[in-house]
N, C-alpha and C positions, 0 to 999 in steps of 0.2 A: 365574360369577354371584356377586356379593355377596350377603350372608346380613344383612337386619337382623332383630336379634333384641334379648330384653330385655327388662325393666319398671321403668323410671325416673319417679320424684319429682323435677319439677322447680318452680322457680319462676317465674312471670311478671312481670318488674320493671314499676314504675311506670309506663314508657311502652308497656306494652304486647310487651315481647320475650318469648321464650321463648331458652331456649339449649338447642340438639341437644345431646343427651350426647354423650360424646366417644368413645364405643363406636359408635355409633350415626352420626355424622359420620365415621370413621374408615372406613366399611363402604360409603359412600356410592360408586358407580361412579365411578371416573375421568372416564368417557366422561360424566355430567352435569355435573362439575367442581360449583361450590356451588350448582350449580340445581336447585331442587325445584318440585312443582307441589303446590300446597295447594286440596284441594275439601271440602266440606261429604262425610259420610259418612253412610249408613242408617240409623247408630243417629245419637243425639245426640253425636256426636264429629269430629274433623276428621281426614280422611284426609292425608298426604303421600309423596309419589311422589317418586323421582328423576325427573330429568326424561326419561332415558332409556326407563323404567318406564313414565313417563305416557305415553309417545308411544305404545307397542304399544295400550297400552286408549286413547288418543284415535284411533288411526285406526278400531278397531271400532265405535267410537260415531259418529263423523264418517262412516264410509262405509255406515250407513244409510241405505235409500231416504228421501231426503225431501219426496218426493210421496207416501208414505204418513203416514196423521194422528197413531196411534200413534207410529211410529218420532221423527215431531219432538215429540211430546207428551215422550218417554221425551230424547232432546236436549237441550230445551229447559230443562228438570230436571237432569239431567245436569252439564251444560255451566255452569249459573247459578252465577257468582261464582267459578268455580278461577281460582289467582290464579297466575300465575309468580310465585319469589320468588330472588331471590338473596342465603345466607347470607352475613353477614360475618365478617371474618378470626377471629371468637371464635363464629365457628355461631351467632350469635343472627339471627334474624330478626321482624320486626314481624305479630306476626298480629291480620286486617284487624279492626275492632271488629264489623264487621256474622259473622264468622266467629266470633268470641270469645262475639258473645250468642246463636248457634246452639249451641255445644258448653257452653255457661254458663261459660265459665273466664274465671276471676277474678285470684288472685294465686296460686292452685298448679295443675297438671297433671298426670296420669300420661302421659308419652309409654310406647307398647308397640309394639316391632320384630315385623313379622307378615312376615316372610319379603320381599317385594318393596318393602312399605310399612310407612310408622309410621300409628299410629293415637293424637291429642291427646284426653285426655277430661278433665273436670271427673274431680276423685277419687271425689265420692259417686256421680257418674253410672256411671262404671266399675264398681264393688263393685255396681252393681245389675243391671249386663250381663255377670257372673260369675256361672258354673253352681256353684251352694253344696256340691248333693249329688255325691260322689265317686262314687257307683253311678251316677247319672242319666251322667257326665262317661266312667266307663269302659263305658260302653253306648255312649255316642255313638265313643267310639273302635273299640270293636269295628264297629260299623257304617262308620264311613265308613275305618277302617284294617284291619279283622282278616278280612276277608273274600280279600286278595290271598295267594296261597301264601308261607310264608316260603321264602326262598330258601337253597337248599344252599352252607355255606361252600365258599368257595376254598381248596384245601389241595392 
């Protein structure tokens, strides 16, 4: 499994590209080659998937009943506007403008590697979806990591 990882400043050129860092491109699965799938994200930010990535959470979402009203309400949302995108030979890609005044990005970005996905934020939007306090930050660690037994070295 590829690892993307990292917090990158990036810029937005004039027509609208962004360029994958090269950490970050590098890390990309083979098996999606330069295709990625870009959706709007929960916070004000844009999510991107390898496309490989994308596929596992598209068939979860897709094979919801949809003769239930929920299940296409939660779809319908879902589903609105993820774009296929194919980088080109310098990893930049066009991201769409209706996607750009979702996340407010302008002429900078922080792209951030969250292990299967990147996450595109406006810079101020980011600093404000950042946990400030360091106690609140190792309380959440203890909770959703310090409860598993640490494991006995191999020796």
């Amino acid at each position: 499994m590829n690892f993307l990882s990292g917090e990158y400043e990036c810029k937005i050129d004039p027509k609208g590209r962004l360029v994958l860092p090269a950490k970050i491109k590098a890390n990309l699965p083979e098996a999606s080659g330069n295709h990625v799938v870009l959706m709007r994200g929960f916070e004000p930010c844009l999510v991107l998937y390898p496309k490989a990535e994308w596929k596992v959470i598209y068939d979860k979402v897709a094979g919801l009943n949809e003769f239930n009203e929920e299940y296409r309400h939660f779809q319908r949302n879902f589903f609105r506007g993820n774009t296929e995108i194919e980088l080109d030979g310098a990893g930049r890609f066009i991201v769409p403008k209706t996607m750009s005044r979702f996340a407010e990005l302008e002429k900078e970005a922080v792209v951030v590697g969250l292990g299967n996905r990147v996450e595109i934020w406006n810079p101020d939007k980011y600093e404000e979806f950042l946990i400030k306090d360091q106690q609140n930050f190792s309380q959440l660690a203890q909770k959703f990591l310090g409860d598993k037994p640490a494991e006995e070295p191999l020796i």
